[in-house]
C-alpha positions as CSV (number, residue, x, y, z in Angstrom):
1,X,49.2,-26.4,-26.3
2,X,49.8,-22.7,-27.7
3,X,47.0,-23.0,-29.8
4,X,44.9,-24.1,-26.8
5,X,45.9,-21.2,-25.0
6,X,45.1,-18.8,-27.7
7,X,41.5,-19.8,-28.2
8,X,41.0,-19.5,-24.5
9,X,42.1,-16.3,-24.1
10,X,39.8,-15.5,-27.4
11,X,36.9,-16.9,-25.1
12,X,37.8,-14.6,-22.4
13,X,37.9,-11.7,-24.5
14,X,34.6,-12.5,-26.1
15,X,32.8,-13.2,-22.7
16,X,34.0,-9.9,-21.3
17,X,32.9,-7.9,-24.6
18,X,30.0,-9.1,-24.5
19,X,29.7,-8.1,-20.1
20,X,30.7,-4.7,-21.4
21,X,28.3,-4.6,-24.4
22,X,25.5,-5.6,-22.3
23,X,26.5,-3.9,-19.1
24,X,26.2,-0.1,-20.7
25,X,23.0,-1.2,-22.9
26,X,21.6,-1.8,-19.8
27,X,23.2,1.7,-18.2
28,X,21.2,3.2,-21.7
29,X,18.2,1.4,-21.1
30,X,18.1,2.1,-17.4
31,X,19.0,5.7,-17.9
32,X,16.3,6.4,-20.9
33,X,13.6,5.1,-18.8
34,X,14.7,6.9,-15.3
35,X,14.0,10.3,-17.1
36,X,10.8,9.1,-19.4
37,X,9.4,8.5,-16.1
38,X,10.6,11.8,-14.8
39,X,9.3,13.5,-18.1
40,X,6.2,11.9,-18.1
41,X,5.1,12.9,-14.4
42,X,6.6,16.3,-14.5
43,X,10.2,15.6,-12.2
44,X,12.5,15.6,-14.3
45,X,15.0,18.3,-13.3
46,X,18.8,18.3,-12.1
47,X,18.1,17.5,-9.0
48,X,16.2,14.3,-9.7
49,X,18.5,13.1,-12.4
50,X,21.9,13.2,-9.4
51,X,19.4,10.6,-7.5
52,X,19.6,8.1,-10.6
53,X,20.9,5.1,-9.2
54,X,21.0,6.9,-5.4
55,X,20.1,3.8,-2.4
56,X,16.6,3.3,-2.3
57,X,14.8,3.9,0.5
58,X,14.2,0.4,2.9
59,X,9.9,-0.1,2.7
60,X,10.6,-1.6,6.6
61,X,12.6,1.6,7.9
62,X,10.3,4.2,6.4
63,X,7.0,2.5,7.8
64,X,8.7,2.5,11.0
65,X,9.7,6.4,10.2
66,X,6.3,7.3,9.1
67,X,4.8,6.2,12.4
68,X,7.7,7.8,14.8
69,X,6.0,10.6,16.2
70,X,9.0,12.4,16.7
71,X,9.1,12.5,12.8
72,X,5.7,14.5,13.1
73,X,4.8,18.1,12.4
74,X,1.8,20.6,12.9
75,X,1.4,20.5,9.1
76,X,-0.8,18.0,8.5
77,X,-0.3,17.6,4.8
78,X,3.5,16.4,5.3
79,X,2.8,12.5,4.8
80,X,3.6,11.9,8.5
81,X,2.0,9.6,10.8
82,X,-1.8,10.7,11.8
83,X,-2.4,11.5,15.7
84,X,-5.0,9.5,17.0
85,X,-8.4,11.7,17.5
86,X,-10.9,11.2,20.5
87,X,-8.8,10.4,23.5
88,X,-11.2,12.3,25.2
89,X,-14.2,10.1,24.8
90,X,-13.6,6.6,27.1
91,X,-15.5,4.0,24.7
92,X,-13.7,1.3,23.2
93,X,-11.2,2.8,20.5
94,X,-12.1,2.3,16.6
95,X,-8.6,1.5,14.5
96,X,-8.6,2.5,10.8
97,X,-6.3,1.3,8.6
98,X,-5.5,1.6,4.3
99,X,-3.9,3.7,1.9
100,X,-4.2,7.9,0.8
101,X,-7.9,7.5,1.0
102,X,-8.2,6.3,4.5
103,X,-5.4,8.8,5.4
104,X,-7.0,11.9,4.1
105,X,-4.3,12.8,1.4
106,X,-4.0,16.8,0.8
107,X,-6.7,17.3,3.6
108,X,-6.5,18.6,6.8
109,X,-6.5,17.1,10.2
110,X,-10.2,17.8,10.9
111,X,-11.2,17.3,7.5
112,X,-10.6,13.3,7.1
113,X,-12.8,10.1,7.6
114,X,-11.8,9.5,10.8
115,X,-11.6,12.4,12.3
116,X,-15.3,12.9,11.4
117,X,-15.9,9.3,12.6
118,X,-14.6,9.9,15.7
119,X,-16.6,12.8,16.5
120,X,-19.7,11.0,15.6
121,X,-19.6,8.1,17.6
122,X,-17.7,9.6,20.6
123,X,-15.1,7.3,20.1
124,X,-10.9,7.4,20.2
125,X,-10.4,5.9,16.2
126,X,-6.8,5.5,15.5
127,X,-5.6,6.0,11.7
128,X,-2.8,3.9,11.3
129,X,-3.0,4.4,7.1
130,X,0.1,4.9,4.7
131,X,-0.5,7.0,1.3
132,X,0.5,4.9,-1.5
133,X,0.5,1.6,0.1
134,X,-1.8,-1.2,0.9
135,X,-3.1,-4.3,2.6
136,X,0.7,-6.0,3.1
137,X,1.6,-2.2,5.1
138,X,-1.4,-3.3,7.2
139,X,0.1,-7.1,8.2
140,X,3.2,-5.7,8.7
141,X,1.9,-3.3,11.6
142,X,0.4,-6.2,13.6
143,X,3.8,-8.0,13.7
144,X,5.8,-5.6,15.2
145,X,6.0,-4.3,19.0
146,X,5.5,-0.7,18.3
147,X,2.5,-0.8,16.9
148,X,1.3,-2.4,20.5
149,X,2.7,0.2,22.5
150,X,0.9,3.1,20.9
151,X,-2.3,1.6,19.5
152,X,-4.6,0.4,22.3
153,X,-7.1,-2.6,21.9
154,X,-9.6,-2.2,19.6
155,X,-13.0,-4.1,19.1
156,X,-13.7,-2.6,15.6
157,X,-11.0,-2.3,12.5
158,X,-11.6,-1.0,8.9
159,X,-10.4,-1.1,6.3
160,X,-10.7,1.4,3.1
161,X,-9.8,-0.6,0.0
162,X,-9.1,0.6,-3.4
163,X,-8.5,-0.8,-7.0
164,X,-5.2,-0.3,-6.7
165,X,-4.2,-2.6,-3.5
166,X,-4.4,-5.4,-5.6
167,X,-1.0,-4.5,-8.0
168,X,0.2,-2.9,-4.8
169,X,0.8,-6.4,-3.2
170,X,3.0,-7.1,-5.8
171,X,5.5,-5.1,-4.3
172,X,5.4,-2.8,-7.8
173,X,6.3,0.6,-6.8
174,X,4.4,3.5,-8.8
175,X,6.8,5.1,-10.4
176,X,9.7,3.7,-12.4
177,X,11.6,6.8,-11.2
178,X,10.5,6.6,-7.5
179,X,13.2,6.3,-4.6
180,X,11.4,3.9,-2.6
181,X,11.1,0.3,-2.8
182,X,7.8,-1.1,-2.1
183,X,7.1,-3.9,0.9
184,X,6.7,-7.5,-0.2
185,X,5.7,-10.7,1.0
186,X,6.0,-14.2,-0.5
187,X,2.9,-16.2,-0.1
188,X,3.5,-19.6,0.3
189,X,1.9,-22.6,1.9
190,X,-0.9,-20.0,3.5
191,X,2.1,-18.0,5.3
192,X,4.2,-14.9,4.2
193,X,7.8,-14.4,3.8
194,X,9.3,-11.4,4.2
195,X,11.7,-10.7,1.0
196,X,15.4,-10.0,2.5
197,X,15.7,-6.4,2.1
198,X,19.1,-6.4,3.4
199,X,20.4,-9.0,0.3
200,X,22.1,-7.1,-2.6
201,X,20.4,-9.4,-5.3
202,X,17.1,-8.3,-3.8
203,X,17.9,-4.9,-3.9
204,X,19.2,-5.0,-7.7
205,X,16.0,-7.3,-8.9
206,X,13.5,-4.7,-7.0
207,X,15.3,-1.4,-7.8
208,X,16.6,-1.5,-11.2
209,X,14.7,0.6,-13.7
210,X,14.2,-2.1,-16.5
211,X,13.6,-4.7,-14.7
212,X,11.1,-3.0,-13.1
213,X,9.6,-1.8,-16.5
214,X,9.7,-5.6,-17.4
215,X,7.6,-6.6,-14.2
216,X,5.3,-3.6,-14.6
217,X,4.5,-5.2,-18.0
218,X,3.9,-8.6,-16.6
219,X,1.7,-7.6,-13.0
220,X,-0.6,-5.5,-15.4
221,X,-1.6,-8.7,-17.6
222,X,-0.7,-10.8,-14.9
223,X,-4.0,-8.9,-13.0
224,X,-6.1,-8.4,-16.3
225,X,-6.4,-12.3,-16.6
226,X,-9.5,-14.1,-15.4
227,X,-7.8,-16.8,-14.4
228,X,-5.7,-15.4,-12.1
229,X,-8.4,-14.3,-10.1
230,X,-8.8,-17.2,-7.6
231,X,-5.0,-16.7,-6.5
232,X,-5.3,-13.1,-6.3
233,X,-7.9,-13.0,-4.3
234,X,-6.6,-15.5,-1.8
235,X,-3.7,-14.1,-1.1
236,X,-5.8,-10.8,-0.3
237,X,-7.8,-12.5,1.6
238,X,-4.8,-14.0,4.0
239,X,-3.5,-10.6,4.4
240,X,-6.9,-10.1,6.2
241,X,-7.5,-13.1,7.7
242,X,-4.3,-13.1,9.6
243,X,-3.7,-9.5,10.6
244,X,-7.2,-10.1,12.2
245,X,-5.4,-13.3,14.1
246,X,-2.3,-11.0,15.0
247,X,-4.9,-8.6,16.8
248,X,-6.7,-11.0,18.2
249,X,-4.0,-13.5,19.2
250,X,-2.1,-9.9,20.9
251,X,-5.3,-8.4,22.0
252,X,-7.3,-11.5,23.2
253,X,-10.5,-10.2,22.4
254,X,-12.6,-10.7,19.5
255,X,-12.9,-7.9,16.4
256,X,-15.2,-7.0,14.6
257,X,-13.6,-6.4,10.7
258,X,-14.7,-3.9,8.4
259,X,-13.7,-3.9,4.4
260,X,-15.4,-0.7,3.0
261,X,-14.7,-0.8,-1.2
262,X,-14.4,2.7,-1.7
263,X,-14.5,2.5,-5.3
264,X,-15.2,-0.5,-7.6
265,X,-12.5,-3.3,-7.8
266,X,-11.5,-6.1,-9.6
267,X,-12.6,-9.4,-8.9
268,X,-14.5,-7.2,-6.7
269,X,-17.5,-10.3,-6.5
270,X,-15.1,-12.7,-5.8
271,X,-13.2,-11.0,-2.9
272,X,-16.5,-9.8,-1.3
273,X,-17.7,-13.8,-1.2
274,X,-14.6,-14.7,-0.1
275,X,-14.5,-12.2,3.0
276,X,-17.9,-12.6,3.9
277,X,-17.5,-16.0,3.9
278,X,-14.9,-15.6,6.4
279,X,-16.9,-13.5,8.8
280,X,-15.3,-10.5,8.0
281,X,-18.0,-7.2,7.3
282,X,-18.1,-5.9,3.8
283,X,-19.5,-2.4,3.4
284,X,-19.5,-1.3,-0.6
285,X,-19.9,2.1,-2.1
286,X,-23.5,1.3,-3.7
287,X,-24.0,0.3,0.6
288,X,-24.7,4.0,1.2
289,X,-25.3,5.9,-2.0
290,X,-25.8,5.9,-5.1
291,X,-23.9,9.1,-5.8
292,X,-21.2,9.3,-8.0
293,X,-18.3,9.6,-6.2
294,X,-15.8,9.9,-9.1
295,X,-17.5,13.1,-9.9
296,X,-15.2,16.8,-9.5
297,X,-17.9,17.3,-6.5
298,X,-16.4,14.7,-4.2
299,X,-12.2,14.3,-5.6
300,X,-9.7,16.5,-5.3
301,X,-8.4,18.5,-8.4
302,X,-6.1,15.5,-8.5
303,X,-8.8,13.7,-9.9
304,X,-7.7,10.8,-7.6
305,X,-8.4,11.8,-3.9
306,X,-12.1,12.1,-2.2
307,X,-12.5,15.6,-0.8
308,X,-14.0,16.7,2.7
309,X,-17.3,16.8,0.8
310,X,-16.9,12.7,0.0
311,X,-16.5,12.2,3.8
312,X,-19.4,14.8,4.7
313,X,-21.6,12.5,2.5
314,X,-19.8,9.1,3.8
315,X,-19.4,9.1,6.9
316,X,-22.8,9.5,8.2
317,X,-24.2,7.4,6.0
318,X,-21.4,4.9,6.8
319,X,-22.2,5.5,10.7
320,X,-25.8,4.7,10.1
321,X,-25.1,1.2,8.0
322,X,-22.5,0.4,11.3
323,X,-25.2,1.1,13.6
324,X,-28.0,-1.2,11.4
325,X,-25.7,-4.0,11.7
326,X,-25.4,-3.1,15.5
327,X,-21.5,-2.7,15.2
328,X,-21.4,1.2,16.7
């Protein structure tokens, strides 16, 4: 019996070694790749290190912040909700939605897609874009109450999509360093659930640093395989397909949806068959021109963002194919 109790206690002791061994090898690896990421995109400073393992920030409260207007401010360039433009004009309002590129990023208020587009049509267009996120940000919107009360009903929606929207629906934030944690569905049975932002297990699998690193790893094979291509596309496709129900369902009127690939995409084909085959209106790059719009002419010094010029060349152009297709 004393012998029993001895090797127990042994068992004990080894078990909670090996928790301790494991639990600061994961501090270490956690801590060593918080400040590679700061080091490699230029944050790293004493300010940003107090934050390592600070809350993250909830991705359903900050959408909800981004669009309160009271969180608004004249400077334009603060990542703050876009006012709609061309209330003045009494035509049926135009509704943009999508990521930094649809947003304007680093541009003033007069200098972004739809401003432009709303002053060339003589139509209200409201932006209802987030920088840095994508096509779930957009569903999300169309479920919630607020987003009825201040964007009227709209007979036109588009869309600016990007190559990045696809690892974006993974929920994979863009930094291993970043604060926030990105919005995620499950898609299951053709319907989305919501992950449970407010469980703690959640929270730990989406915010800690190397398991993060780990699934960063496994969405960039995970999208570089050809056969993952049907799947991926389908659930973009859904996103689409039911955000245009929501509108309709809320709005009762039918929409005409617009996908405009700004820049080239993977599984671009594929997706494009797919939407079109679903009646939604796919406008691509090559559509309008065949300038390059990659080039330091028409990006930012970012090398990332299109510039006023981009949307001077675009949106006229982009007016033009709307009005072939009898759309505007």
């Amino acid at each position: 019996m004393y012998n029993n109790s001895i090797q127990f206690k042994k068992i004990i002791l080894i078990i909670l070694f090996n928790i301790i061994v494991i639990s600061i090898l994961w501090f270490i690896s956690d801590f060593c790749l918080y400040v590679t990421s700061l080091k490699i995109h230029n944050k790293l400073s004493i300010k940003n290190l107090k934050n390592f393992y600070s809350k993250p920030y909830n991705p359903i409260n900050s959408i909800d912040y981004f669009f309160d207007l009271k969180n608004n401010t004249d400077d334009e360039n603060q990542f703050k909700t876009r006012l709609p433009v061309g209330l003045m004009y009494k035509s049926s309002p135009i509704l943009v939605f999508g990521c930094s590129f649809a947003y304007g990023t680093y541009l003033n208020y007069n200098q972004i897609f739809s401003y432009k587009l709303a002053n060339q049509i003589n139509k209200p267009v409201f932006n209802r874009a987030i920088p840095g996120r994508g096509i779930q940000q957009m569903y999300y919107q169309t479920t919630t109450d607020e987003f009825y009360k201040s964007v009227p009903p709209c007979n036109t929606i588009i869309y600016i999509l990007i190559s990045d929207h696809f690892r974006r629906m993974s929920g994979e934030s863009f930094l291993i360093s970043d604060r926030v944690i990105y919005l995620h569905y499950k898609y299951k049975n053709k319907s989305f659930i919501i992950d449970n932002f407010n469980n703690p297990f959640v929270i730990f699998y989406k915010y800690n640093y190397t398991l993060e690193s780990i699934r960063k790893i496994y969405n960039y094979f995970y999208l570089k395989n050809n056969k993952n291509a049907d799947k991926i596309t389908d659930e973009a496709l859904a996103y689409f397909i039911q955000t245009r129900e929501n509108l309709q369902n809320h709005w009762h009127n039918k929409i005409n949806f617009v996908v405009y690939f700004y820049k080239s995409y993977i599984f671009e084909d594929i997706l494009i068959h797919k939407l079109r085959n679903n009646n939604f209106i796919v406008i691509t790059k090559n559509d309008l021109t065949n300038e390059n719009m990659l080039s330091k002419k028409y990006q930012l010094s970012d090398n990332i963002h299109p510039n006023e010029a981009a949307w001077d060349l675009l949106t006229p152009l982009f007016v033009d194919k709307m009005k072939e297709m009898n759309i505007f």
